[in-house]
KOLTOR-249561 format. One record per residue (C-alpha): residue in one letter; x, y, z. Coordinates in steps of 0.02 Angstrom, whole numbers, padded with zeros to 5 digits, always signed. Example, Ala and Ser with C-alpha at 12.3 -4.5 7.8 and 13.67 -1.06 7.14 Angstrom:
2
a+00615-00225+00390 s+00684-00053+00357 
// end
This chain:
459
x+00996-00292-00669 x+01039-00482-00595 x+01094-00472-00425 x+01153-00624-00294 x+01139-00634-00118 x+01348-00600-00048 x+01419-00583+00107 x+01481-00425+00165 x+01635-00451+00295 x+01759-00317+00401 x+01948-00339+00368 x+01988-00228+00524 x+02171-00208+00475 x+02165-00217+00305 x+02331-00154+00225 x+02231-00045+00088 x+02065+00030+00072 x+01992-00059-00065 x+01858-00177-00090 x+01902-00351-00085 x+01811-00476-00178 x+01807-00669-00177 x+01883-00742-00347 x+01707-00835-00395 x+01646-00655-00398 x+01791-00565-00482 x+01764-00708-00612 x+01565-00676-00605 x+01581-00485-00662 x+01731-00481-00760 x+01817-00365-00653 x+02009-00332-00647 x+02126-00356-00527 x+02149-00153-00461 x+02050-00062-00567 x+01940+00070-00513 x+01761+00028-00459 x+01617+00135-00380 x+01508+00058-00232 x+01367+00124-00181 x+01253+00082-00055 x+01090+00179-00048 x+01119+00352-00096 x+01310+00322-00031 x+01429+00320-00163 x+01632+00307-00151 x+01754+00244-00274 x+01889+00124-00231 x+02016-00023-00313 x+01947-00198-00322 x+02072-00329-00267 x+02055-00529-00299 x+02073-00666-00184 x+02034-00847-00163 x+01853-00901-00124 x+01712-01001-00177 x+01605-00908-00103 x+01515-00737-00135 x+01624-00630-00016 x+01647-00446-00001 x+01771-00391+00111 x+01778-00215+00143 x+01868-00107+00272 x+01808-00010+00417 x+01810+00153+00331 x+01712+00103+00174 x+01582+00030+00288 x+01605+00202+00385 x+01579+00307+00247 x+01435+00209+00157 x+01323+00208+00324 x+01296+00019+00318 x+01189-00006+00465 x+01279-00192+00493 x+01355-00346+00427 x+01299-00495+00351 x+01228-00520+00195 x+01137-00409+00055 x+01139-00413-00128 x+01260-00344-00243 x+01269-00312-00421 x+01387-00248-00529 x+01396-00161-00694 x+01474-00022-00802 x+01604-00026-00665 x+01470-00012-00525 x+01448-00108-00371 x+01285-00098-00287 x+01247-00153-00133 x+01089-00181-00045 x+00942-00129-00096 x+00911+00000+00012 x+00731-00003+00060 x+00600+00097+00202 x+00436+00124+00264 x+00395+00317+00279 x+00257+00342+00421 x+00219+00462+00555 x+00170+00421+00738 x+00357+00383+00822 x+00319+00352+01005 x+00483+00322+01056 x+00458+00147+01120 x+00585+00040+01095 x+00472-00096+01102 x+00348-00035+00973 x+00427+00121+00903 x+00269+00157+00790 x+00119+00106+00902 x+00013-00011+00890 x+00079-00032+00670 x+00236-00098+00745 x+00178-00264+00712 x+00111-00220+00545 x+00288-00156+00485 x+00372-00311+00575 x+00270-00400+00463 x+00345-00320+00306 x+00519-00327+00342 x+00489-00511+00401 x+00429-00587+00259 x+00554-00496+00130 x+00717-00552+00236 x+00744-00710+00125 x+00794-00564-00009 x+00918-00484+00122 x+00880-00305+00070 x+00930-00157+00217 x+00741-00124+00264 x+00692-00007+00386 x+00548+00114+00440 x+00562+00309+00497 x+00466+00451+00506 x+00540+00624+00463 x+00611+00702+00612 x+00727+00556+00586 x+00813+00617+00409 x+00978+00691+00436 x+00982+00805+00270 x+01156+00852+00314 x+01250+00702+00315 x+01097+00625+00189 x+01081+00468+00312 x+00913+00415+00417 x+00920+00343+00596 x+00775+00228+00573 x+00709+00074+00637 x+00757-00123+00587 x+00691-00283+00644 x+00815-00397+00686 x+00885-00523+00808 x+01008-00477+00922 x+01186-00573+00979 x+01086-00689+01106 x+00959-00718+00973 x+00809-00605+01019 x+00725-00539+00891 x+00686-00351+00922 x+00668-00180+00846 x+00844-00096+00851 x+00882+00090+00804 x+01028+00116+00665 x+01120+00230+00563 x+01084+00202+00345 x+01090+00274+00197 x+00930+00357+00117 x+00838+00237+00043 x+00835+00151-00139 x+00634+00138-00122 x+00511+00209-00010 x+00345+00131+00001 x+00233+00255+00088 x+00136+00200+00234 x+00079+00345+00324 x-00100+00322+00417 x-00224+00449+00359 x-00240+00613+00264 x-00217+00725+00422 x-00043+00642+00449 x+00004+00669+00256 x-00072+00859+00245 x+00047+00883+00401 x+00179+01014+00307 x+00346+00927+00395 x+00291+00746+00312 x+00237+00837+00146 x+00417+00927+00122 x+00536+00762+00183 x+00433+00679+00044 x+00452+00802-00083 x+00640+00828-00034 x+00676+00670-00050 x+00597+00637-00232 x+00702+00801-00285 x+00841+00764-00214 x+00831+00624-00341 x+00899+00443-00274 x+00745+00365-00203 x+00593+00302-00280 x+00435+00309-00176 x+00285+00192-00219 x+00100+00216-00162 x+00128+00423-00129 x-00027+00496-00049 x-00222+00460-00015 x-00329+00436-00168 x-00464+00584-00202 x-00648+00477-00226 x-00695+00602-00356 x-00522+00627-00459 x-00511+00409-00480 x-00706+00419-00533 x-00671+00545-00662 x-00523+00466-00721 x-00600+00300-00743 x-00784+00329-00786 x-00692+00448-00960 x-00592+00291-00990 x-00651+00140-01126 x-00577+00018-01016 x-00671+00074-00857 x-00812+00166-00876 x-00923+00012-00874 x-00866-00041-00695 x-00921+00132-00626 x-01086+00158-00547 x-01147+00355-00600 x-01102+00486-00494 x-01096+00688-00462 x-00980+00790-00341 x-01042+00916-00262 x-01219+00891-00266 x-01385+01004-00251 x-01551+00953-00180 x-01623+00940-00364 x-01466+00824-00415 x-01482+00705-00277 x-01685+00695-00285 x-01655+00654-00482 x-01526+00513-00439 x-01653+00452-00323 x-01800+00463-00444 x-01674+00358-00573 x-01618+00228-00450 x-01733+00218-00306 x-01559+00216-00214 x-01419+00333-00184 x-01273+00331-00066 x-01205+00514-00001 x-01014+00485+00030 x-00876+00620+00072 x-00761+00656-00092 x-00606+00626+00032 x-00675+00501+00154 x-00624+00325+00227 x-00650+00194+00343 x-00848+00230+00297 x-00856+00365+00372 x-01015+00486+00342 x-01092+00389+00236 x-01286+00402+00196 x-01397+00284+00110 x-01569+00371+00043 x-01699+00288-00013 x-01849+00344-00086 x-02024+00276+00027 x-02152+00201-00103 x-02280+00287+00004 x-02206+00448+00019 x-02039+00526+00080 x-01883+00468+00103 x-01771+00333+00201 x-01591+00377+00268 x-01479+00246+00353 x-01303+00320+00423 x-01204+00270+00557 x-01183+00385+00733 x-01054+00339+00845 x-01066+00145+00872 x-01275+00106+00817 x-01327+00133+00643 x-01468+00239+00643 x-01623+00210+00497 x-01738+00379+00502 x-01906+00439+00381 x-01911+00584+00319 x-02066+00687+00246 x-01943+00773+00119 x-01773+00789+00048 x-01752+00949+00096 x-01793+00896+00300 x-01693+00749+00274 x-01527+00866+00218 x-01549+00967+00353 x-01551+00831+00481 x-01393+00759+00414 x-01304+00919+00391 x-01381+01044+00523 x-01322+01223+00498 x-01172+01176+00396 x-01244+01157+00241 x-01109+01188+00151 x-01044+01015+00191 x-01136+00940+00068 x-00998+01017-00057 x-00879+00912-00007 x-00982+00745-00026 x-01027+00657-00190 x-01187+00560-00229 x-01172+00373-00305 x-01289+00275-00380 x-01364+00142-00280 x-01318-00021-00333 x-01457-00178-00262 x-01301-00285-00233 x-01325-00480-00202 x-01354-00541-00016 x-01299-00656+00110 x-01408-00719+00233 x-01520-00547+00211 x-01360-00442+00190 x-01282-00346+00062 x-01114-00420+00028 x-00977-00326-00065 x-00795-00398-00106 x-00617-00319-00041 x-00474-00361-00176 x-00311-00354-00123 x-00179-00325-00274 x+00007-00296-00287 x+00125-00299-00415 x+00259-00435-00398 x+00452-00457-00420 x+00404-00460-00620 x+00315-00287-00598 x+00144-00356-00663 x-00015-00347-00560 x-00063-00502-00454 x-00213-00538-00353 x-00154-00586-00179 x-00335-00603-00083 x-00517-00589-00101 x-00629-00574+00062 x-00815-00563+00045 x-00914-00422+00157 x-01061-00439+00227 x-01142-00300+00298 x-01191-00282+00488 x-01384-00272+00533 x-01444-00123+00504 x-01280-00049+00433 x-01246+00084+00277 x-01079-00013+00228 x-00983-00172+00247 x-00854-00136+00356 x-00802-00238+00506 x-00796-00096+00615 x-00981-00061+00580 x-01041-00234+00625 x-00973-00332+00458 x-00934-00515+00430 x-00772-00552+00346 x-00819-00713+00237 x-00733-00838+00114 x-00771-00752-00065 x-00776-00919-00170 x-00891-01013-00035 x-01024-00876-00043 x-00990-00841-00240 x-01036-01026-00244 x-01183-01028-00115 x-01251-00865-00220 x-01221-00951-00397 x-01179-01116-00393 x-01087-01176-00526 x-01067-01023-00587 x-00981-00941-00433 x-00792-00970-00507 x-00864-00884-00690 x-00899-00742-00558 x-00772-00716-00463 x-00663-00725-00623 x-00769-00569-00669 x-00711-00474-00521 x-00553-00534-00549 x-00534-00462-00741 x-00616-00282-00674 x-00481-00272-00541 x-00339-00297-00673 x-00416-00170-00774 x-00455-00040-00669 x-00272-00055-00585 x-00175-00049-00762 x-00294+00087-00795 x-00264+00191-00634 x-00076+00171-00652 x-00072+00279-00797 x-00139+00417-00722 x-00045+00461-00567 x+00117+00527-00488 x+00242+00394-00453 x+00234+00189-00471 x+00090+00107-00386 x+00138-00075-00307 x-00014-00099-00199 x-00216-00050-00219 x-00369-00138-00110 x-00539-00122-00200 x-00708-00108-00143 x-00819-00201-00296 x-01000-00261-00283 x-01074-00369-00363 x-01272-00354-00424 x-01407-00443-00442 x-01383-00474-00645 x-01209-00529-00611 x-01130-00368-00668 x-00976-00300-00577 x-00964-00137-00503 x-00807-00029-00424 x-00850+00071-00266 x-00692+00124-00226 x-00516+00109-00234 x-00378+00129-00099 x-00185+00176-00092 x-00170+00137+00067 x-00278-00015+00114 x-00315-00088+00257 x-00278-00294+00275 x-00436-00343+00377 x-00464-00489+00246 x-00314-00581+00280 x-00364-00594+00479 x-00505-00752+00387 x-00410-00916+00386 x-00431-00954+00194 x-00339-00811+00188 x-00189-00779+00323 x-00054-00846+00202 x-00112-00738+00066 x-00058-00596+00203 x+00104-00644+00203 x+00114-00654+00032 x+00052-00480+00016 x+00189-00419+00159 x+00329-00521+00039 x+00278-00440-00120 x+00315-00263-00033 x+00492-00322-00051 x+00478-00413-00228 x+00411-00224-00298 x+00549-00133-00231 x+00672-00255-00280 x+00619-00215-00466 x+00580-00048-00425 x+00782-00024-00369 x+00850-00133-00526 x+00905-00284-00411 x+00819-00401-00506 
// end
């Protein structure tokens, strides 16, 4: 649905309650001189008269108890559409997280600035954007008291705490999987999808196993994933071994590379096992598999059912180190995928993964593509770049609710073949802190605006 950016005005003493709009608008839309019209803002919804008057501007005057009983947080301008009768206001759109502190001067820790960043660089759209958590739903009156960025009357930009409808769009943003398993976050979500209204994009932490099994049984997939088996015994693992000469152990439910191990199998005998303990990462022998399980589980064997082994890919290096490639993808204001960034990871001495947190280097992915192939480093990167598309249209297909953002973990081996490691809901933007890549951050924080725009039918 086409929408245009209008200005929404008080008429304090306006001698009737019904929407006013300027006559380039009235002759925009068609609409009648005092016919009956619903607005709606959010999940708000009222009907009123429409009544003309002179303007060349997009002006909607409205008075104070429309704005009253549609919750709009403030004036200024939004977008509006009308059809079938229907004016729409807005969109209404919000970050759902957990962690409120009750600052005023970062409400949601330390992510503050992350979520700053969001509503920021979507403001040139002039949708209502705000973040909450879900002690701040009022499922009586259907409104949320959450949190907007914006300046203030001397010009300060700050976070300020207001009254709004519930939301056209939700993209999710809560931290980890012990925040969403928390049962107070689980029912507002699921409340709010029954209750209808709002669509929520990005719901919930991928499962490492349920996105291998989906797209290793797919024909337009299965070729980007390396082989791998959930819940592993002794005898499974020492066969992937014996096949690969290299297997990683990973948690099925896992992140941040987190309790990973890396076996490899000693050409003289036993095993190798890197992992990472507390801040070093740790390289041990071991005589046997069996010793070397034990060590890494102790008496709670039973751990080892909630990890999956992965084949070992011999991915190409850097300087020594294995380097693997983060993709960051959204879909736009057209609702097709896009590639925003590429960072290339190289692992930290001594380290089981690439992460920065484990000693990592954060590095331009076309300069090393290049320095690794030459010439062919652009035919390369265009590889990674055609296994991302596919393995996000895939993916799509096969979840609950619309996906606008995904962050990928591929490697790249030796023979120039492209491999997926994993794939993340909620991704982290590490990548964009390189300076090839800081304005493909903000493009990634504008196109969480563009989605829901086309998610809400503003566009």
């Amino acid at each position: 649905m086409d929408s245009i950016i209008c200005k929404i005005r008080l008429i304090p003493n306006a001698p009737t309650k019904a929407v006013i709009l300027s006559s380039v608008l009235m002759n925009r839309w068609g609409c009648i001189h005092g016919q009956s019209i619903k607005i709606c803002l959010g999940n708000k919804m009222l009907i009123s008269r429409v009544v003309g008057v002179r303007g060349r501007e997009p002006v909607i005057y409205l008075p104070p108890s429309i704005v009253r009983q549609l919750s709009i947080p403030y004036l200024g301008e939004t977008r509006a559409s009308f059809a079938n009768r229907k004016l729409r206001l807005g969109p209404v759109l919000a970050i759902l997280t957990t962690g409120y502190t009750r600052s005023p001067s970062q409400p949601f820790g330390s992510r503050s600035s992350l979520f700053r960043q969001f509503i920021l660089a979507g403001a040139e759209e002039k949708p209502y954007f705000y973040v909450f958590s879900p002690e701040m739903v009022n499922w009586a009156d259907r409104t949320i008291t959450g949190w907007f960025y914006r300046k203030n009357s001397s010009g300060q930009w700050g976070w300020v705490r207001m009254t709004a409808p519930f939301p056209d769009v939700i993209y999710e943003r809560v931290p980890n999987r012990k925040s969403e398993s928390l049962p107070h976050v689980q029912a507002c979500r699921e409340r709010l999808i029954r209750l209808g209204h709002t669509r929520i994009f990005n719901q919930g932490f991928f499962n490492k196993w349920t996105v291998h099994e989906r797209l290793f049984r797919h024909p337009d997939t299965y070729d980007l994933i390396p082989e791998t088996s959930l819940s592993p015994s002794i005898e499974t693992i020492r066969h992937m071994i014996d096949k690969y000469g290299m297997i990683y152990l990973k948690p099925s439910g896992g992140s941040l590379g987190l309790g990973i191990f890396r076996i490899t199998r000693d050409p003289d005998g036993g095993y190798y096992c890197r992992f990472r303990n507390g801040d070093k990462n740790i390289l041990h022998r071991f005589r046997s598999l069996e010793k070397l399980i034990r060590y890494a589980f102790g008496n709670q064997k039973s751990r080892i059912h909630r990890y999956l082994v992965q084949q070992g890919i011999r991915l190409i290096k850097y300087q020594g180190r294995p380097v693997d490639f983060r993709v960051h993808m959204h879909k736009d204001r057209t609702g097709e995928w896009q590639i925003v960034g590429i960072g290339a990871k190289a692992a930290g001495p001594g380290s089981v993964t690439t992460h920065v947190r484990t000693g990592g280097s954060l590095l331009s992915a076309s300069e090393l593509l290049y320095k690794v192939f030459g010439m062919d480093g652009p035919r390369v990167e265009a590889y990674i770049r055609n296994a991302a598309i596919r393995i996000a249209k895939t993916l799509e297909r096969q979840v609950n609710g619309p996906l606008g953002e995904l962050g990928m973990d591929i490697g790249v081996d030796r023979n120039r073949r492209v491999w997926l490691f994993e794939v993340n809901s909620k991704p982290g933007r590490h990548i964009f802190h390189h300076p090839s890549l800081r304005q493909a951050g903000w493009r990634s924080a504008k196109c969480i605006t563009e989605y829901s725009l086309k998610l809400a039918n503003f566009l």
